[in-house]
Rosetta silent file (secondary structure, phi, psi, omega in degrees, C-alpha in Angstrom):
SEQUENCE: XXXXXXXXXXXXXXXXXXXXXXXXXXXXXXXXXXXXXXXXXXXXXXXXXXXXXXXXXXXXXXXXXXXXXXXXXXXXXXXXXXXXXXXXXXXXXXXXXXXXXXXXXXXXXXXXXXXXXXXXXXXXXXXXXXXXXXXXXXXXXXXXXXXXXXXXXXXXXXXXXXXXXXXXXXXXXXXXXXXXXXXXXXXXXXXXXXXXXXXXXXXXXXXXXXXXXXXXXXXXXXXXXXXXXXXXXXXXXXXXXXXXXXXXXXXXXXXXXXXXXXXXXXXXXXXXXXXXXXXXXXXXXXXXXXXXXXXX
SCORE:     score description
SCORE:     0.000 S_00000001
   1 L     0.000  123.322 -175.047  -14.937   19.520    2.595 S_00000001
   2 L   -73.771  172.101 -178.332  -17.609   22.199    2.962 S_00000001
   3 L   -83.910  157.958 -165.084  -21.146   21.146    3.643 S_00000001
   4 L  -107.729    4.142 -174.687  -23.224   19.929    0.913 S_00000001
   5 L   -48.787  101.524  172.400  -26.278   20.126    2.448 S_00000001
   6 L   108.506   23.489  176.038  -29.421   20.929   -0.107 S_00000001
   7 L  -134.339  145.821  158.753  -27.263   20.041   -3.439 S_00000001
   8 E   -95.415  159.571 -158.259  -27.149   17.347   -5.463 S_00000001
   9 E  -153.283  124.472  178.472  -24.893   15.068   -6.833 S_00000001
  10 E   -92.978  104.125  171.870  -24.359   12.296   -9.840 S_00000001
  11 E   -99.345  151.733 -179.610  -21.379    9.947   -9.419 S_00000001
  12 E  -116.882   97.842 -175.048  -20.907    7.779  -12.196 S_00000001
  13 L   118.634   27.735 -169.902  -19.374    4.165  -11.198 S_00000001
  14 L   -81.175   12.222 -174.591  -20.916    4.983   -7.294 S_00000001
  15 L  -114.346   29.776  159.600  -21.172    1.144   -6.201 S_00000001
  16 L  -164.125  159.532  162.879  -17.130    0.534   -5.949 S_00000001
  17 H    71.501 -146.061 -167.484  -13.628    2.069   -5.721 S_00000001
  18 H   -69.947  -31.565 -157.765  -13.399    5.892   -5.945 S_00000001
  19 H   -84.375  -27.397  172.583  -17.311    6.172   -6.985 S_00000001
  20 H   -75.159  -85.213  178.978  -18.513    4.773   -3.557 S_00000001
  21 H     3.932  -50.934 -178.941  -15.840    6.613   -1.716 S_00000001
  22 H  -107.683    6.765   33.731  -17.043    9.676   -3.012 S_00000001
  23 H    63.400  -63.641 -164.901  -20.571    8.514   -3.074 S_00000001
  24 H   -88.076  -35.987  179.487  -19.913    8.299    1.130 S_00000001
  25 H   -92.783  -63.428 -171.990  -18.262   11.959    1.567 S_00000001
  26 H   -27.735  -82.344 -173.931  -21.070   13.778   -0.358 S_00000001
  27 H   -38.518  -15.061 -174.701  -23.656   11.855    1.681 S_00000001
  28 H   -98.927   11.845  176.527  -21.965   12.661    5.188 S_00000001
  29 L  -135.682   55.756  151.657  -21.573   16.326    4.494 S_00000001
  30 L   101.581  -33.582  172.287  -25.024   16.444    3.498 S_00000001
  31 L   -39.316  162.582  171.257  -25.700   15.986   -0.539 S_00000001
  32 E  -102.744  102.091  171.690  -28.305   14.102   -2.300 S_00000001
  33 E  -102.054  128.811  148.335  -26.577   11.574   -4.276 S_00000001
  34 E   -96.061  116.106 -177.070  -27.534    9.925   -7.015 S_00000001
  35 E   -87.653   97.565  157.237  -25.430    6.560   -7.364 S_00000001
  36 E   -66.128   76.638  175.776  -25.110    6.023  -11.442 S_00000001
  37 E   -96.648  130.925  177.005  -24.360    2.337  -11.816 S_00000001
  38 L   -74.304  -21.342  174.678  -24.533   -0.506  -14.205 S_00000001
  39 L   -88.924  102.408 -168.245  -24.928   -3.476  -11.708 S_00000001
  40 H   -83.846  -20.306 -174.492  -28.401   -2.628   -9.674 S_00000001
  41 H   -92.846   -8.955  167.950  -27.996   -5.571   -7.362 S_00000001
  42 H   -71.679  -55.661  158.532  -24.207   -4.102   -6.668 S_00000001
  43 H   -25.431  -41.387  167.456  -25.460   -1.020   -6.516 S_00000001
  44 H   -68.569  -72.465  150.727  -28.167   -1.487   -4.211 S_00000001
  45 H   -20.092  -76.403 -133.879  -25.338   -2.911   -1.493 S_00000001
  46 H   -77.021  -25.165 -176.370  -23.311    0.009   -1.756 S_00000001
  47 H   -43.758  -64.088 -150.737  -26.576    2.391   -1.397 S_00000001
  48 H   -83.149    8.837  167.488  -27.021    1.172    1.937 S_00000001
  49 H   -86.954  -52.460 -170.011  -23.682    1.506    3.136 S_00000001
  50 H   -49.064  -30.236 -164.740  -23.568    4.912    1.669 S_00000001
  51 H   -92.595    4.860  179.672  -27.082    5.785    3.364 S_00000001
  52 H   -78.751  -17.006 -175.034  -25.774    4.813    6.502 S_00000001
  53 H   -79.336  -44.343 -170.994  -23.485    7.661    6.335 S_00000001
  54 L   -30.864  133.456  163.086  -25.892    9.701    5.124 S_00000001
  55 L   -75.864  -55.083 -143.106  -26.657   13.546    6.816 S_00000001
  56 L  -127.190 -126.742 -167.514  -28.996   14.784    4.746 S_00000001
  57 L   -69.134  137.839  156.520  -31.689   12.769    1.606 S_00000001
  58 L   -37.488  155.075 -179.390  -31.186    9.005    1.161 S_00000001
  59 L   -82.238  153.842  178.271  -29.073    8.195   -1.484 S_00000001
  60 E  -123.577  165.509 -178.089  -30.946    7.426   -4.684 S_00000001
  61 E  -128.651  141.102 -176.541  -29.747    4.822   -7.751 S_00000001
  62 E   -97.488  148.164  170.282  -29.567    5.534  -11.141 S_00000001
  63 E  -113.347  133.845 -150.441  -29.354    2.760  -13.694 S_00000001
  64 L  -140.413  108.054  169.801  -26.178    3.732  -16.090 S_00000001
  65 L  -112.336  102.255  176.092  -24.788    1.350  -18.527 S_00000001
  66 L   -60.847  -24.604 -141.324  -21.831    4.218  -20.106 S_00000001
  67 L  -116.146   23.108  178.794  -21.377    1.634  -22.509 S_00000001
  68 L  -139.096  100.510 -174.863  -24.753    1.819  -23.825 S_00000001
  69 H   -67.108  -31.857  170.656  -25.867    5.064  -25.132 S_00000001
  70 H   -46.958  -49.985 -164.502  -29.856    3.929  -25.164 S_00000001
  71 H   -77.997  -69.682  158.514  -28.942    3.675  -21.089 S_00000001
  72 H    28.354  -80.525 -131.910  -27.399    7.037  -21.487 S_00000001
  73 H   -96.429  -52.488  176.097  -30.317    8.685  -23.026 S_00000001
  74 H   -49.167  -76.859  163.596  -32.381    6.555  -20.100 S_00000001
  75 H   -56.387  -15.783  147.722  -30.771    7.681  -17.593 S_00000001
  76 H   -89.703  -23.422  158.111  -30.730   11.034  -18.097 S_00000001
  77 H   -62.200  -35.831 -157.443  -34.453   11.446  -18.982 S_00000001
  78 H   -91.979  -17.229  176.607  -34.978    9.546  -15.670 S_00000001
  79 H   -88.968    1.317  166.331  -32.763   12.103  -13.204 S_00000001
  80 H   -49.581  -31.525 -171.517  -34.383   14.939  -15.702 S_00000001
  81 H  -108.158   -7.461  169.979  -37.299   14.063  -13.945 S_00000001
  82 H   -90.593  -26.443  162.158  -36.400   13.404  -10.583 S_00000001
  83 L  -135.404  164.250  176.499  -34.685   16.414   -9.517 S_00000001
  84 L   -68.831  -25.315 -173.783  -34.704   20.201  -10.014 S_00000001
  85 L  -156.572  174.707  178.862  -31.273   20.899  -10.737 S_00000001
  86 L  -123.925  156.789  165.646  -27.740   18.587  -10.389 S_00000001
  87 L  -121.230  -32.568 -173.122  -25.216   20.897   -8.790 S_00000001
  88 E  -140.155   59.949  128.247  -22.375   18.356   -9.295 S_00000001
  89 E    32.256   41.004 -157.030  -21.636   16.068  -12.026 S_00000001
  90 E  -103.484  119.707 -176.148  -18.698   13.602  -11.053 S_00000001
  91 E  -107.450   84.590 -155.632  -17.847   11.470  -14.227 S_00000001
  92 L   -98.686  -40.153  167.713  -15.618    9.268  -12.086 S_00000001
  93 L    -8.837  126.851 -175.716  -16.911    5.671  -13.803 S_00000001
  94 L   175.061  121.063 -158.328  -14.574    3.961  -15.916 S_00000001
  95 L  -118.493  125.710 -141.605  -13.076    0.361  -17.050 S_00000001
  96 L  -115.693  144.449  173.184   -9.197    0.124  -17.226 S_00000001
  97 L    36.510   28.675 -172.469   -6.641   -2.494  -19.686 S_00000001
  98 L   -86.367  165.679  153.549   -9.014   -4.719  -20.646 S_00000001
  99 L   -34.472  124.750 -178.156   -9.188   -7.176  -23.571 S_00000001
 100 L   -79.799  141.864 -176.665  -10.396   -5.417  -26.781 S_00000001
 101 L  -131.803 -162.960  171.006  -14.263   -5.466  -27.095 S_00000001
 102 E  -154.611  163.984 -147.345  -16.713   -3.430  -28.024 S_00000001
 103 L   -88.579  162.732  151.079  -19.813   -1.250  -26.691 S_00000001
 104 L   -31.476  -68.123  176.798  -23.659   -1.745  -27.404 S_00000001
 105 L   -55.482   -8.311  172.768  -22.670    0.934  -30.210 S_00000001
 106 L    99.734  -16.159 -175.202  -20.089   -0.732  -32.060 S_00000001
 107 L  -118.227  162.479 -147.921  -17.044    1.242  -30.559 S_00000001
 108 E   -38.073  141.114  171.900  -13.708    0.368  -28.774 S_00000001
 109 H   -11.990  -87.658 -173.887  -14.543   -0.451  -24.741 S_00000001
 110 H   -41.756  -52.322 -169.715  -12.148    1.873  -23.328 S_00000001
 111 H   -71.294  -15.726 -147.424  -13.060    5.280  -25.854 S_00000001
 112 H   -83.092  -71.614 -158.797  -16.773    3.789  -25.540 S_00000001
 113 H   -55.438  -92.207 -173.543  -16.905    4.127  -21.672 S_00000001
 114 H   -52.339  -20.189  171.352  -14.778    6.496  -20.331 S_00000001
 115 H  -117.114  -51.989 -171.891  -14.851    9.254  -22.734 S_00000001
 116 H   -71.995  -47.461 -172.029  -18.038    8.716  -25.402 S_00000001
 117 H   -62.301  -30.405  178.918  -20.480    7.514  -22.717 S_00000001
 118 H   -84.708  -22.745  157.915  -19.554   10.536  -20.336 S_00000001
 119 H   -52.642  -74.473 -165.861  -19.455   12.845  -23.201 S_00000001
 120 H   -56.936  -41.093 -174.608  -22.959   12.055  -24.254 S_00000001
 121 H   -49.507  -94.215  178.891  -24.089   11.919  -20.221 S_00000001
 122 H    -9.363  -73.126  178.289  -22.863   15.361  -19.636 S_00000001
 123 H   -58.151  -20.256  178.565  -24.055   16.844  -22.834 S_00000001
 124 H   -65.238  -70.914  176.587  -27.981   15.087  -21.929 S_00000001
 125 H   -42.906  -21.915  174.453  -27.628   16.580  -18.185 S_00000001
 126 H   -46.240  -28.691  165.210  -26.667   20.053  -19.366 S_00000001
 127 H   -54.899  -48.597  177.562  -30.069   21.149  -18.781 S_00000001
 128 H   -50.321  -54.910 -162.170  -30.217   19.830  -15.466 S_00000001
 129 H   -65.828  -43.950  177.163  -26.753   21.109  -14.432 S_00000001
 130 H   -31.976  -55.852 -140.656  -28.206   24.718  -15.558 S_00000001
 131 H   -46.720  -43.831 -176.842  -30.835   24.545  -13.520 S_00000001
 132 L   -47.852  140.775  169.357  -27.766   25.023  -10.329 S_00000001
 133 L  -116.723   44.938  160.935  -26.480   27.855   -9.641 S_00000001
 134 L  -163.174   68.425  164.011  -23.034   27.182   -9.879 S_00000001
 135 L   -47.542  132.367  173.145  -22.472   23.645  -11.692 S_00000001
 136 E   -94.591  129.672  162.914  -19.656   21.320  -11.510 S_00000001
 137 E  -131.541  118.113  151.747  -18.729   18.466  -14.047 S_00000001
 138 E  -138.186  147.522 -154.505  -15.652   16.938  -13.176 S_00000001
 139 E   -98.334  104.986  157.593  -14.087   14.303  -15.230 S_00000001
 140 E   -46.342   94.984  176.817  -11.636   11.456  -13.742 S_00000001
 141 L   -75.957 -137.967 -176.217   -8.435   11.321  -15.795 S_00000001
 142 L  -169.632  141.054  120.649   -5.314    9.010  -14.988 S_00000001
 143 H     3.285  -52.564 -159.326   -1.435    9.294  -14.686 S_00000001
 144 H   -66.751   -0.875 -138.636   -1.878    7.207  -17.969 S_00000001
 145 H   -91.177  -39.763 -173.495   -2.795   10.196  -19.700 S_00000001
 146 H   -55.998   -0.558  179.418    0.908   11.343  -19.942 S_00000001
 147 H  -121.824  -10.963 -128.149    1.699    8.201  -22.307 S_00000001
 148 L  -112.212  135.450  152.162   -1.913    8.356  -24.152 S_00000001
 149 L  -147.831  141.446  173.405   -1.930    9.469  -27.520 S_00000001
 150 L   -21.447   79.580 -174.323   -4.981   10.389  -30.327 S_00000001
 151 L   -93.847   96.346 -174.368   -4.525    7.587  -32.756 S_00000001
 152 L   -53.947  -19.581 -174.281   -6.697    9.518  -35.102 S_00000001
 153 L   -81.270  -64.357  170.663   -6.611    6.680  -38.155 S_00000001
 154 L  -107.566   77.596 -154.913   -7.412    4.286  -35.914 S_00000001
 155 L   -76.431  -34.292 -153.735   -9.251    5.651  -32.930 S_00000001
 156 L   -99.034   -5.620  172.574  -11.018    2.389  -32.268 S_00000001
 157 L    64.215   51.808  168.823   -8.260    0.147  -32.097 S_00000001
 158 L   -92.493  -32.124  163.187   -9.696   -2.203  -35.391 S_00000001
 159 L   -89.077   -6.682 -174.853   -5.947   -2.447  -37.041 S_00000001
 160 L  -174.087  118.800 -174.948   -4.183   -2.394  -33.805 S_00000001
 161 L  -124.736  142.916  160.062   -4.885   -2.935  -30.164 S_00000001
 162 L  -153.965  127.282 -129.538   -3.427   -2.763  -27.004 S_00000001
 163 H   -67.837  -75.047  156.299   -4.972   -2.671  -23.683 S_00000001
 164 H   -30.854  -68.678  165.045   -2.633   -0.033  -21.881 S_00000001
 165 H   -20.798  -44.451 -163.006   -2.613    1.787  -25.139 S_00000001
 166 H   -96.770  -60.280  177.796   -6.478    2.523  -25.844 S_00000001
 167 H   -35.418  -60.104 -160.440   -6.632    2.677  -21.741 S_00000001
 168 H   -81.488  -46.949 -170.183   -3.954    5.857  -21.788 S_00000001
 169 H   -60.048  -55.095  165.904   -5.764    7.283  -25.347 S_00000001
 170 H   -54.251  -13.448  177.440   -9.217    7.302  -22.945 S_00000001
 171 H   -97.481  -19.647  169.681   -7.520    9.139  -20.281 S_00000001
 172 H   -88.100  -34.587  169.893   -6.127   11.556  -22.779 S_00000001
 173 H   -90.775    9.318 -169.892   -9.619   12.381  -24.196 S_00000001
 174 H   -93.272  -48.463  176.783  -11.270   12.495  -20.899 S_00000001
 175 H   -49.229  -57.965 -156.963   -8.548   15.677  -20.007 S_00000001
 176 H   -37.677  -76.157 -167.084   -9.441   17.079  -23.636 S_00000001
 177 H   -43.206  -33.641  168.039  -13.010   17.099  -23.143 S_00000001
 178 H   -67.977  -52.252  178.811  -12.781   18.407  -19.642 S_00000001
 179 H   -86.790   -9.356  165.203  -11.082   21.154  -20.402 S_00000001
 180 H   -82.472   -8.538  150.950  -12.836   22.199  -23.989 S_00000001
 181 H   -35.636  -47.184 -164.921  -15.942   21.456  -21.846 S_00000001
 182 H   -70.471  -53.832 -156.455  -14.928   24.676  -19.228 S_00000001
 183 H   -36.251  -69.932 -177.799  -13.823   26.664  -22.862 S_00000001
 184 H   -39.714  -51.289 -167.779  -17.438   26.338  -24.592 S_00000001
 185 H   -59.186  -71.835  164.954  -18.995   26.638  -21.484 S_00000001
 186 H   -29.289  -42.429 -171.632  -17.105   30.187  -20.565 S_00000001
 187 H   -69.089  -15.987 -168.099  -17.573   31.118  -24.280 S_00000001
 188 H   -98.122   -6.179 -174.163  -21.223   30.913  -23.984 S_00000001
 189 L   114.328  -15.352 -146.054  -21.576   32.388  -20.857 S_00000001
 190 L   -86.976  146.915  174.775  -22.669   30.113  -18.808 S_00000001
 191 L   -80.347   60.691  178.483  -21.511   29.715  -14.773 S_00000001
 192 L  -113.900  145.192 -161.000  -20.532   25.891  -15.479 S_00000001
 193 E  -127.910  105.881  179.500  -17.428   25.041  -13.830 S_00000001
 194 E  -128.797  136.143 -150.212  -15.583   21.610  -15.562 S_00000001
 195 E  -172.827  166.242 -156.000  -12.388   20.690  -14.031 S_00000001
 196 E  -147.953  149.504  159.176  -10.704   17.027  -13.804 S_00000001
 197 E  -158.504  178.409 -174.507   -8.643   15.103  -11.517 S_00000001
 198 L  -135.066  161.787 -175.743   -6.869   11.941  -11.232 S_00000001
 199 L   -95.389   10.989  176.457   -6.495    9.357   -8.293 S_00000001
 200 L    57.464 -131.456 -179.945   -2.850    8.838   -8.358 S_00000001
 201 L   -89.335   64.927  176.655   -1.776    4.945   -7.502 S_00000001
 202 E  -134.396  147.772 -151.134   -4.955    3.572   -5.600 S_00000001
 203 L   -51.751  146.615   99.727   -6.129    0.207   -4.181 S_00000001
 204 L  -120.777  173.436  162.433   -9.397   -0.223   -6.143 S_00000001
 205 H   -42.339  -16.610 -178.722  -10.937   -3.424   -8.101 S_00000001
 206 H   -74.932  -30.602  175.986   -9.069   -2.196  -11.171 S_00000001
 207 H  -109.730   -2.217 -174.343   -5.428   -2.901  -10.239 S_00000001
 208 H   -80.546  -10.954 -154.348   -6.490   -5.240   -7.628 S_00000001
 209 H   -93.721  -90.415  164.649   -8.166   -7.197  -10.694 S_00000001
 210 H    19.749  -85.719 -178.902   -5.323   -6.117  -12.767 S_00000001
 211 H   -65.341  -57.265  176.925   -2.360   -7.042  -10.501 S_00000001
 212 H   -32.361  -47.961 -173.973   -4.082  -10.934   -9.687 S_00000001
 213 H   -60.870  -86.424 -174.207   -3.582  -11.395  -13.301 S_00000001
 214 H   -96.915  -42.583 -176.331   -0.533  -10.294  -14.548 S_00000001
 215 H   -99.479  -24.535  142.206    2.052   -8.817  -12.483 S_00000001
 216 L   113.467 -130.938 -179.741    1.241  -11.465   -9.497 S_00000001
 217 H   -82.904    6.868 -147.158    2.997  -10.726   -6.517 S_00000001
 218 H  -107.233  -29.114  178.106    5.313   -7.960   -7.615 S_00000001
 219 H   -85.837  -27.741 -170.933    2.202   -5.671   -7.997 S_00000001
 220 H   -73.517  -57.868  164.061    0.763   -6.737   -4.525 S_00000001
 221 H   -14.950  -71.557 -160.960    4.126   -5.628   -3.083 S_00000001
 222 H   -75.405   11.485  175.655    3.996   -2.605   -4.726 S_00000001
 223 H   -82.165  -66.984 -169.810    0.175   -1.847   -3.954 S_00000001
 224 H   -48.261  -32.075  158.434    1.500   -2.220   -0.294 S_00000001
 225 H   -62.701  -43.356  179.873    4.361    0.162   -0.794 S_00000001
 226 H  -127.922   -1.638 -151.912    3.567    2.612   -2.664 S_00000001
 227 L   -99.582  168.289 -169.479   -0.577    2.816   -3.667 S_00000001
 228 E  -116.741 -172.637 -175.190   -2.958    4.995   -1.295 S_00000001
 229 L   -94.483  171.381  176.445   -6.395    3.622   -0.361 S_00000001
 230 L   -56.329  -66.923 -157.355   -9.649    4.208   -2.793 S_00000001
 231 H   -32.976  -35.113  164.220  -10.855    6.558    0.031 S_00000001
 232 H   -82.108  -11.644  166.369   -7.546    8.742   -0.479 S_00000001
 233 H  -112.924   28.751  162.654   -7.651    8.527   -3.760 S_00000001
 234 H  -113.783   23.022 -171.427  -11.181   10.139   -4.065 S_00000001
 235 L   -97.202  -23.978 -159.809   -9.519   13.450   -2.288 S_00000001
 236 L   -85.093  -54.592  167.813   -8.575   14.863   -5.680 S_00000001
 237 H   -26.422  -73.593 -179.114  -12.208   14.526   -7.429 S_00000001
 238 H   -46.885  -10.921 -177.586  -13.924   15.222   -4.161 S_00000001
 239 H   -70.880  -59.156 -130.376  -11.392   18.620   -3.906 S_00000001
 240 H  -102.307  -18.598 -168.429  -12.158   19.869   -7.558 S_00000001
 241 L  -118.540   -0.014  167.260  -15.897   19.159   -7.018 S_00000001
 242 L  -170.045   19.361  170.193  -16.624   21.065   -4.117 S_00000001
 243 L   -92.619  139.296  159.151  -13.764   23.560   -2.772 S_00000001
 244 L   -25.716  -41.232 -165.097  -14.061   27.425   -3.222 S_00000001
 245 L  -103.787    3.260  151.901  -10.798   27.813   -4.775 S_00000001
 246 L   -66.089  145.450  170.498  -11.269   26.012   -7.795 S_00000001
 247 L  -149.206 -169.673 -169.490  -11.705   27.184  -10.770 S_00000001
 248 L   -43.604  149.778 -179.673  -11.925   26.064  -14.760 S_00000001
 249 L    56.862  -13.162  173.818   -9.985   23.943  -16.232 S_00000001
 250 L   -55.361  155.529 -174.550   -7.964   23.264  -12.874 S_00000001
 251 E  -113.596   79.590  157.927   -6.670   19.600  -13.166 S_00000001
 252 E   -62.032  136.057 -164.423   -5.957   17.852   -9.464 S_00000001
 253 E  -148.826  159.007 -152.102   -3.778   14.940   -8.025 S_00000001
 254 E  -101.948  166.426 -145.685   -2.101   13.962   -4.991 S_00000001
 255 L   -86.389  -28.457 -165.175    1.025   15.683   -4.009 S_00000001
 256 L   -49.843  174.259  177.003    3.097   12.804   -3.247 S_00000001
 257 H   -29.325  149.041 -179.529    6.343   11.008   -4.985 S_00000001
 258 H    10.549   60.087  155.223    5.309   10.822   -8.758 S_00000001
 259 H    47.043   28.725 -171.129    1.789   11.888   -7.978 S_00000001
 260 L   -76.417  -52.683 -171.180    1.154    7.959   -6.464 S_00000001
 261 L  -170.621  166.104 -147.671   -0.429    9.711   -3.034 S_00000001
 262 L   139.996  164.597  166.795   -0.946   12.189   -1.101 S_00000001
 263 L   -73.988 -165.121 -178.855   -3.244   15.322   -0.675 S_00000001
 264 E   -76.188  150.995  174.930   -4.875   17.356   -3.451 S_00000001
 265 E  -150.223  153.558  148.997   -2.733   19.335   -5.371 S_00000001
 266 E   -63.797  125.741 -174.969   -2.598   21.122   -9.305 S_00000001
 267 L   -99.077  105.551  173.904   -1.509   18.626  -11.308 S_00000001
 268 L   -59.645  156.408  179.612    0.633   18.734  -14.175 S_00000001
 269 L  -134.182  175.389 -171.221   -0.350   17.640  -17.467 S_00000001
 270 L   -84.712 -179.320  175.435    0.787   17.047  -20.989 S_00000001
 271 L   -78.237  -43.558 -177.965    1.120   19.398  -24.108 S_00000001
 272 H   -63.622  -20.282  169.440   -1.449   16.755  -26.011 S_00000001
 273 H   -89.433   -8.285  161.676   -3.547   17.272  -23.348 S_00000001
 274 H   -73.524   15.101 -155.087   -3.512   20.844  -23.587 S_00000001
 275 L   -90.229   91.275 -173.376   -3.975   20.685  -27.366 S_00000001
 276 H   -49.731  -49.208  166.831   -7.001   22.881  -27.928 S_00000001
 277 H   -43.928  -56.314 -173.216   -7.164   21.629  -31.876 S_00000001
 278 H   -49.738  -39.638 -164.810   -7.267   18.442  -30.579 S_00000001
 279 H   -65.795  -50.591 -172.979   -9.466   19.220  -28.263 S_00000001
 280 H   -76.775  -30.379  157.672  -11.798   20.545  -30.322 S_00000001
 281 H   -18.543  -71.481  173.049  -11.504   17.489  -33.404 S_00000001
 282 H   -15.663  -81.440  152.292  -12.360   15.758  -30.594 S_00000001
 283 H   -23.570  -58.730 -174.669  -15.242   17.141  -29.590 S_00000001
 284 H   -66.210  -66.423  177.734  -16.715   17.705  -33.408 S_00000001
 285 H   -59.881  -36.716 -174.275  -16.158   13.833  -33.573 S_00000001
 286 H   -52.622  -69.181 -162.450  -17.881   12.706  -30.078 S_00000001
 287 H   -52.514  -69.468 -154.846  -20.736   14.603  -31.438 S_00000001
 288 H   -83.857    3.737 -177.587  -21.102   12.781  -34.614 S_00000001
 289 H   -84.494  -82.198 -175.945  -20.398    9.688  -32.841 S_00000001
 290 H   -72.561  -47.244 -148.053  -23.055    9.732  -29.778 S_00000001
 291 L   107.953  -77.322   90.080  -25.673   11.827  -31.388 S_00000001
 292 L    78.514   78.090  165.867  -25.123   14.306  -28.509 S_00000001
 293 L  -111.013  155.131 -163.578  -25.026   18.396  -28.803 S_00000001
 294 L  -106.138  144.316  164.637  -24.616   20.314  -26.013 S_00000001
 295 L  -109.677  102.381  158.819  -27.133   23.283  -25.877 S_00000001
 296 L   -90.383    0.000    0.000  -25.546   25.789  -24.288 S_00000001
């Protein structure tokens, strides 16, 4: 990982799982991190592991509820004002199969979080992320994305819900948006560099939550067999967010059997996730959704 020394950096989700992880390699190769979290007294823990690592500026914490665009809107006014520029963007944050609920805003969990709240975050920070002069936003997909499909009639999952379902649909509009993110961005000119990866099979609170629940022992077995650690399963983000040889629109994932673990690699992806109409629907809708245009 090259050194990071004099740039800054927003993880979103930084006080567990892949968001510390990667939270902990910025700070040791030098970065400023800002750790975007919704729990401040979790948060606060993880700072001071992370600042222990720390090379270069204490880490600082942002308070980020994705599933509340007023915290949104908060939180981006408050690192507007706290630093000169962002250099790196990691929209890693992100809440997996749960029971359907709904956001501060009225919409589905899963679409709320992981795709509308980092849509509007991104588009607030675009100023910020000019200011750099070569920005990064990259967006945490899933595996799941390869089952995930647009249910445009019912996006919010009010006639028909299913945990895994809406979960795979959020993972499919997190790819869209990443990559009509690079397009716009290229069309306008701008040197912003948006690119995505996924974290293969890895140990975090999400399947460890997950797996307690429902699949019992049959999942702890297979966590032990086949899943990588969080820390290895922050190599694809942390790749795509700060190696030379990236470029737009790349998508990364570890190399290993069915893309469980392993190092970074280009990752295949689906035709629906490739769907530029979609992509852009998407997009058009987000917008009328959060409130949220991007000024490029």
């Amino acid at each position: 990982m090259p050194d990071q020394s004099g740039r800054t950096v927003l993880v979103t989700g930084a006080n567990s799982g892949l968001g510390v992880r990667s939270a902990e390699a910025f700070a040791a190769r030098g970065a400023h991190v800002l750790m975007a979290c919704r729990n401040e007294a979790k948060a606060e823990i993880a700072r001071r592991d992370v600042a222990a690592l720390a090379t270069g500026p204490e880490p600082t914490v942002v308070r980020l509820d994705l599933s509340d665009l007023a915290s949104v809107r908060k939180a981006a006014d408050e690192v507007a004002v706290s630093v000169d520029r962002l250099d790196v963007l990691l929209n890693n944050a992100g809440v997996m199969a749960i029971p359907r609920a709904t956001t501060t805003d009225g919409f589905e969990m899963q679409f709320g979080t992981n795709h509308l709240g980092h849509f509007a975050l991104t588009g607030l920070l675009l100023p910020v992320l000019r200011k750099a002069a070569a920005p990064r936003v990259v967006t945490t997909s899933s595996n799941g994305h390869k089952v995930g499909r647009m249910d445009w009639d019912d996006l919010q999952g009010e006639r028909r819900y299913g945990k895994w379902r809406a979960y795979s649909q959020s993972k499919l509009a997190n790819l869209l948006f990443a990559y009509e993110l690079d397009r716009r961005a290229t069309d306008a000119g701008l040197d912003l560099l948006s690119a995505a990866a996924h974290p293969g099979y890895s140990r975090t609170h999400l399947t460890d939550r997950d797996g307690a629940r429902v699949w019992g022992m049959a999942v702890a077995i297979g966590n032990r067999l086949f899943s990588q650690s969080d820390a290895a399963g922050a190599w694809p983000q942390l790749y795509a967010a700060t190696m030379p040889d990236v470029k737009g629109g790349d998508y990364y994932g570890p190399d290993g059997f069915q893309e469980m673990k392993g190092s970074p690699r280009i990752a295949p992806t689906t035709a629906r996730a490739r769907d530029e109409a979609a992509a852009a629907g998407l997009w058009q809708l987000s917008e009328r959704l959060t409130g949220v245009t991007y000024d490029f």
